[in-house]
Structures are given as structure tokens and as C-alpha cells.
Residue frames as qw, qx, qy, qz and C-alpha x, y, z in Angstrom:
[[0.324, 0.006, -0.544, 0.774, 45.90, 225.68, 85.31],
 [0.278, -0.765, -0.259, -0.519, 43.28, 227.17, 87.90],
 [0.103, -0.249, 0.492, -0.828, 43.15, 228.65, 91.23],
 [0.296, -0.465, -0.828, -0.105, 40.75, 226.14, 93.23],
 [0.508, -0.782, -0.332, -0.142, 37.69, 227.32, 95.76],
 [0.702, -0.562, -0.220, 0.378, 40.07, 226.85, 98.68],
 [0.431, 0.049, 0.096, 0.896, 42.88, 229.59, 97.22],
 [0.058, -0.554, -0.365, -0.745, 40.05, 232.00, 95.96],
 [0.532, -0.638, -0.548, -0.100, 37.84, 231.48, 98.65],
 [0.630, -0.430, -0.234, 0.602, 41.15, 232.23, 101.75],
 [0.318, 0.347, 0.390, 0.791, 41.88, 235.50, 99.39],
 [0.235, -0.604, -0.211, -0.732, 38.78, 237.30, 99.42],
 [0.731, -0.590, -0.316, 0.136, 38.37, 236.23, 103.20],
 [0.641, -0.119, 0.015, 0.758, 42.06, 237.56, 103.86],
 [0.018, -0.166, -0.097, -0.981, 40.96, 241.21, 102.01],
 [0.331, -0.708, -0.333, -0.528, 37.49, 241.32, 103.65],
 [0.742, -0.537, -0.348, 0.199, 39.26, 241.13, 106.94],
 [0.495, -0.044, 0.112, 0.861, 41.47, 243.59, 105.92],
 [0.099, -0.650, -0.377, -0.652, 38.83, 246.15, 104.62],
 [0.618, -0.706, -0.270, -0.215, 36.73, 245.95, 108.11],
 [0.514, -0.121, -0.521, 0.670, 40.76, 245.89, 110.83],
 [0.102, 0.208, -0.368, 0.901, 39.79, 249.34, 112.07],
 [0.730, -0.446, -0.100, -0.509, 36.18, 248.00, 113.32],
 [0.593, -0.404, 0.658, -0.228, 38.38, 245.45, 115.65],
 [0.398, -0.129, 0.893, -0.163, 37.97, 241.87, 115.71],
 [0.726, 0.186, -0.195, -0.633, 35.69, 240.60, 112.54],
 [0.289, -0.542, 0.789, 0.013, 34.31, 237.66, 112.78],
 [0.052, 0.005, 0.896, 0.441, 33.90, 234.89, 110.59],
 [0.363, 0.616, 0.691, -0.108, 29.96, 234.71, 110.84],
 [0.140, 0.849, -0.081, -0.503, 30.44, 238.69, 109.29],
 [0.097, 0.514, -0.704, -0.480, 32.74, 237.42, 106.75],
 [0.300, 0.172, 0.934, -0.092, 30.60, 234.51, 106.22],
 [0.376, 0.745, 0.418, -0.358, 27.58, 236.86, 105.26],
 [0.278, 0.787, -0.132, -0.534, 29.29, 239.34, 103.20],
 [0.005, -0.548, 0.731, 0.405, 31.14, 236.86, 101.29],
 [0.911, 0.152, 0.154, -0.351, 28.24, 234.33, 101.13],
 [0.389, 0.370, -0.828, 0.161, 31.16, 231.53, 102.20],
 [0.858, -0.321, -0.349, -0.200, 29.72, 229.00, 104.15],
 [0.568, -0.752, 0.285, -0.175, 30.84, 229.28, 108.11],
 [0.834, -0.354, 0.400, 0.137, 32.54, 225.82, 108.42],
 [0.765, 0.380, -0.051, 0.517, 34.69, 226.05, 105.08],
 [0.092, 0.844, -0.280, 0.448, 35.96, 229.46, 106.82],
 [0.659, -0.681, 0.303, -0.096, 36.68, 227.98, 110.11],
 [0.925, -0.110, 0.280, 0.233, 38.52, 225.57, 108.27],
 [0.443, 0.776, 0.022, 0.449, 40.28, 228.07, 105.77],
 [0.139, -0.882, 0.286, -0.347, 41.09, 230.26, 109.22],
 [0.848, -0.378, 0.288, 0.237, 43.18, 227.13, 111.10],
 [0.721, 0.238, 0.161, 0.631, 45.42, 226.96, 108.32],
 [0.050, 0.796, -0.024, 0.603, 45.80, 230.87, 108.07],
 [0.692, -0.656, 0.277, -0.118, 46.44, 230.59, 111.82],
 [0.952, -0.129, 0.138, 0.241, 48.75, 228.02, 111.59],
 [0.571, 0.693, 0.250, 0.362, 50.18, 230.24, 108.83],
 [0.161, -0.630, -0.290, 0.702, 50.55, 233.19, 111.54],
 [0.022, 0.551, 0.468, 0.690, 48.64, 235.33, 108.80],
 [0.443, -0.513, -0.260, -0.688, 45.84, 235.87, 111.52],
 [0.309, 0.008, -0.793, 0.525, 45.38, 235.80, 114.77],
 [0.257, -0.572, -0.593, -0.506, 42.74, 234.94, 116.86],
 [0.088, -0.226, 0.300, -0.923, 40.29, 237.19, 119.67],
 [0.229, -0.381, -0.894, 0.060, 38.54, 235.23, 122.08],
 [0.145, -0.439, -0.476, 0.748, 35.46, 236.51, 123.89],
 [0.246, 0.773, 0.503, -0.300, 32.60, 238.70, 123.60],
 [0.201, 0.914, -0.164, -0.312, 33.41, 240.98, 120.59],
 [0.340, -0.538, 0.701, 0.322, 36.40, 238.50, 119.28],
 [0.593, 0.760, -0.084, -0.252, 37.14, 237.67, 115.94],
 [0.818, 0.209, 0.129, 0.521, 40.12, 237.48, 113.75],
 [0.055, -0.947, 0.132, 0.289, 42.99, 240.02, 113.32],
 [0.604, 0.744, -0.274, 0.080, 45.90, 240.18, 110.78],
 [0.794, -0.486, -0.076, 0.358, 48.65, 239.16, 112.62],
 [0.232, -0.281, 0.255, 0.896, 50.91, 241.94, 110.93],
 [0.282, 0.599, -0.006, -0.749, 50.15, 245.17, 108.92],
 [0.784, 0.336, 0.504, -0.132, 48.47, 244.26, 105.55],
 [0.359, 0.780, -0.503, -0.100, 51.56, 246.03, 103.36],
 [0.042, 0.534, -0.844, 0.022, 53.26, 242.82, 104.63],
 [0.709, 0.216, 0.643, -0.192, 50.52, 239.91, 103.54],
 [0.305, 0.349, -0.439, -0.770, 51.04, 239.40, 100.28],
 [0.847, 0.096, -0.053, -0.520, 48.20, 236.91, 98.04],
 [0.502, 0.466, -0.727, 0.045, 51.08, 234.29, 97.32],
 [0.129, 0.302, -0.774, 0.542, 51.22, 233.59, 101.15],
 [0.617, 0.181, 0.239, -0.728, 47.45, 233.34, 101.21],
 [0.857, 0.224, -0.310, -0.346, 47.42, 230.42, 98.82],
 [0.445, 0.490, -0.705, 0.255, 50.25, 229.14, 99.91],
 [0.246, -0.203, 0.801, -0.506, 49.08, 228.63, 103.68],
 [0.727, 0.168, 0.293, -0.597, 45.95, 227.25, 102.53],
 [0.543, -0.095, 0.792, 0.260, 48.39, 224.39, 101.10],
 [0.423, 0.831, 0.171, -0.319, 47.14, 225.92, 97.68],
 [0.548, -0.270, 0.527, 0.591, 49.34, 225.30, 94.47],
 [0.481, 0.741, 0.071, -0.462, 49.46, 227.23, 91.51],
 [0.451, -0.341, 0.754, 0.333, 50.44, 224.78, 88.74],
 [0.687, 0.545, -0.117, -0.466, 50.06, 224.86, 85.07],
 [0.385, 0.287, -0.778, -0.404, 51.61, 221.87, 84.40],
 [0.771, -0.027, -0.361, -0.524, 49.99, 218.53, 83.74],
 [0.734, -0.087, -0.644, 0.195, 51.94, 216.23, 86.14],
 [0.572, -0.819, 0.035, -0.009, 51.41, 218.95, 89.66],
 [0.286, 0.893, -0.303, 0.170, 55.61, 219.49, 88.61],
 [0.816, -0.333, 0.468, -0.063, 56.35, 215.95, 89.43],
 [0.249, 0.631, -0.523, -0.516, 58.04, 215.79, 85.53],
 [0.503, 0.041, 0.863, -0.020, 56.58, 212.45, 85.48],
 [0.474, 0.563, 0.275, -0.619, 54.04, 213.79, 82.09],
 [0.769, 0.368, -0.390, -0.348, 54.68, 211.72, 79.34],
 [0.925, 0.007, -0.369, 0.092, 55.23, 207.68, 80.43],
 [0.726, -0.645, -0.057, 0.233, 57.14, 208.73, 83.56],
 [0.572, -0.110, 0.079, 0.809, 59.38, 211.66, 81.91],
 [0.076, 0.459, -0.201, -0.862, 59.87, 215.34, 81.14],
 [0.589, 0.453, 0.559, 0.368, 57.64, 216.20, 78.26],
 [0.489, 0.474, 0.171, 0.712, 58.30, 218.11, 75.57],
 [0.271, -0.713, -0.098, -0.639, 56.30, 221.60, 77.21],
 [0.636, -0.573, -0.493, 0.156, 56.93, 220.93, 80.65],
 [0.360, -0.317, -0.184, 0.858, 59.66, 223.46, 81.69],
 [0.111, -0.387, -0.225, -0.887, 57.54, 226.25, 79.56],
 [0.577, -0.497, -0.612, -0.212, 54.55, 225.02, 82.04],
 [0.606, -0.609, -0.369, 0.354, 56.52, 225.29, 85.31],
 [0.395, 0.153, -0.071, 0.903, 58.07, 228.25, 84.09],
 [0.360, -0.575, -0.316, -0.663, 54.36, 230.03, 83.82],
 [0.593, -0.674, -0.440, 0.022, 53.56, 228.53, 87.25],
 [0.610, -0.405, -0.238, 0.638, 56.53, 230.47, 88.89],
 [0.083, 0.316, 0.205, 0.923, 55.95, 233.43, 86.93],
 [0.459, -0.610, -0.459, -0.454, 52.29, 233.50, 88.44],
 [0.675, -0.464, -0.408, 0.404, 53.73, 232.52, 91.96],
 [0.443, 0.006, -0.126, 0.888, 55.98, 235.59, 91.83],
 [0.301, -0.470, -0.354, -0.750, 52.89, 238.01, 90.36],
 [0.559, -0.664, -0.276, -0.413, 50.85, 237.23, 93.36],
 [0.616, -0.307, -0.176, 0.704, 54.22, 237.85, 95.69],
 [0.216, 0.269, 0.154, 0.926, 54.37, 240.85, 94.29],
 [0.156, -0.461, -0.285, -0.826, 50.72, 241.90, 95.64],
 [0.095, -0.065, -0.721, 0.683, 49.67, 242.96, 99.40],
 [0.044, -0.665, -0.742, 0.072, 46.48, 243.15, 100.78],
 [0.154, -0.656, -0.349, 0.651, 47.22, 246.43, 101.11],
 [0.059, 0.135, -0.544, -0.826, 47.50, 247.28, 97.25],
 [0.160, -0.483, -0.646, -0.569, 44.26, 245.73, 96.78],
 [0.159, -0.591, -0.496, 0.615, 42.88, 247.73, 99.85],
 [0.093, -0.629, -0.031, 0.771, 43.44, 250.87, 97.99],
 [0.158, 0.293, 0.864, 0.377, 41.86, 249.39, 94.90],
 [0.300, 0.038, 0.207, -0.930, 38.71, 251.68, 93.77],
 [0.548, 0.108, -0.738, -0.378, 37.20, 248.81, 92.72],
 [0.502, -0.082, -0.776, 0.373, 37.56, 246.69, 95.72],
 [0.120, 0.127, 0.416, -0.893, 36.36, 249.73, 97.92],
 [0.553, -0.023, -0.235, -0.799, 33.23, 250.13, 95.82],
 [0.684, -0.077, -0.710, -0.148, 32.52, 246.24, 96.14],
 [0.326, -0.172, -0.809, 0.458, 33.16, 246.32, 99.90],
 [0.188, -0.007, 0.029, -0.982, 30.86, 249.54, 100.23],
 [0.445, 0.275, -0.532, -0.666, 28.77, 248.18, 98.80],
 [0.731, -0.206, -0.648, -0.067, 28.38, 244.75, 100.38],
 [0.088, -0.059, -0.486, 0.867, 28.18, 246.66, 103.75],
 [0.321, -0.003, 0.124, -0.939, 25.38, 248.36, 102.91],
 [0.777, -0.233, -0.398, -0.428, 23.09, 245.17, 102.04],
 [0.572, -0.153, -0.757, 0.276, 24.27, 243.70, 105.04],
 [0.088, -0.280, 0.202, -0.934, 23.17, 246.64, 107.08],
 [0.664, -0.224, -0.203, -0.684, 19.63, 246.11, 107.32],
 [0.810, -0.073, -0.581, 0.031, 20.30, 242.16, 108.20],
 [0.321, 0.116, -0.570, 0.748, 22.73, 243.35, 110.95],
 [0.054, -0.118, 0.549, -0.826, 20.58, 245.52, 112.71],
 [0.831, -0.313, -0.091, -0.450, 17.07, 243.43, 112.79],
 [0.712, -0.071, -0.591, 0.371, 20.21, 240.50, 114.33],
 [0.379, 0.130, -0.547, 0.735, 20.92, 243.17, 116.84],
 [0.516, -0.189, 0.215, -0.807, 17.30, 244.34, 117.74],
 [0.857, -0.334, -0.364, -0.146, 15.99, 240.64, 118.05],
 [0.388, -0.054, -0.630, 0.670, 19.75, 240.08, 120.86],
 [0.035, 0.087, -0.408, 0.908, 18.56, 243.00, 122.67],
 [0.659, -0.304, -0.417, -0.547, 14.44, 241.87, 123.01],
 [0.390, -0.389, 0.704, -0.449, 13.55, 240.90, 126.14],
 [0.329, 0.060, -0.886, -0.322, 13.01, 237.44, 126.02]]
């Protein structure tokens, strides 16, 4: 069983947009840097999340993404989930087809794990890992190297041309 790109990837996107709500509107190029996720998998990560109503978008100068509700009520589950994301430890994607088109022997122990996991990450909001010291340090942290980058982007905009 793993957790592909596309699950991980919607995650840490989902809690760096959460870190940064009380700067406004963040938008994907920003989450793009700090998360060193390539632009177009995010655009394509943030439709589904849209679709999802996870996030909602903010057109216009300054616009971005926003949660679409408070981040005590996102939990990671719903993050994989919109991003059509399955978490499945057995061997047949829990189609019970896994030995010559039946049940085998381990399968219900398999799909038992996968709903055990499903629940675990129900169980956890962006906002628990917000308040992570861990997670803070890491977002600190990737702020501050992105500083420097930010403001030689915002003294070349503002050059006369």
C-alpha cells in the first residue's frame, strides 16, 4: 500500500494554503515555490479540490485560492479523496477479484487496514496539523528562503521598464 504523488502532493498544498489564509488569497505560483511542486500539476490538483468545494477561487489582481470553510473542518481524508486518491492495501484495488477471480485468503485483513487508515486521516484537520510545532518550524522556515526570491520578483515588477 502507498499514498501516490497526487494524494501527497494535494496534502501539503492543502496545509501550505492553510499556514499563509491570514495573508489573503495565496497563489499557486507561491505554493508552487515553497513546495517546489511544479505549477501545472497544482493547477490540476486545484480543479479537483475546487470541484471538491475544499477551495475556492479569487480572481484578479492579488487572487489566489482560499479554503472554502475554516480549516478545523478539512480533514486529510477529504484531501485524498477529492483528488480521486485511494488508500488501498489490498492487492486487487478491493475488487476481491485476488486470487483467479476470488477472495483470497488475506484480503478482508487488507481492506480492513485500508479503512482503518481511511478513518486515521478522517480523524485529522488541517487545523491539527496547523498547530503542529513541527509543521510551523518547516513553514517558517520555507518562508524565509523564499524571502529573498520574493522581493528581487517584486523590485524587478516595480522597475521602470
Amino acid at each position: 500500500m502507498r499514498l501516490t504523488t497526487k494524494g501527497r502532493y494535494a496534502v501539503t498544498a492543502m496545509l501550505d494554503l492553510a499556514m499563509h489564509m491570514q495573508e489573503g488569497p495565496t497563489s499557486l505560483a507561491d505554493i508552487s515555490k515553497r513546495q517546489e511542486i511544479s505549477l501545472s500539476y497544482l493547477e490540476q490538483l486545484f480543479s479537483k479540490l475546487r470541484q471538491s468545494e475544499l477551495v475556492t477561487s479569487v480572481r484578479g489582481p492579488g487572487g489566489g485560492y482560499r479554503l472554502s470553510r475554516p480549516a478545523e473542518r478539512i480533514f486529510v481524508a477529504q484531501i485524498i479523496d477529492a483528488v480521486n486518491e485511494s488508500i488501498d492495501a489490498t492487492n486487487c484495488g478491493g475488487s476481491g477479484n485476488c486470487q483467479n477471480g476470488k477472495v483470497c485468503l488475506t484480503h478482508h485483513l487488507w481492506k480492513d487496514l485500508s479503512e482503518q487508515i481511511h478513518q486515521f486521516l478522517n480523524s485529522i484537520s488541517l487545523s491539527a496539523l496547523m498547530e503542529r510545532h513541527d509543521v510551523r518550524e518547516v513553514c517558517s522556515r520555507q518562508d524565509t528562503l523564499l524571502e529573498p526570491i520574493t522581493l528581487v520578483e517584486k523590485n524587478l515588477e516595480a522597475a521602470p521598464q
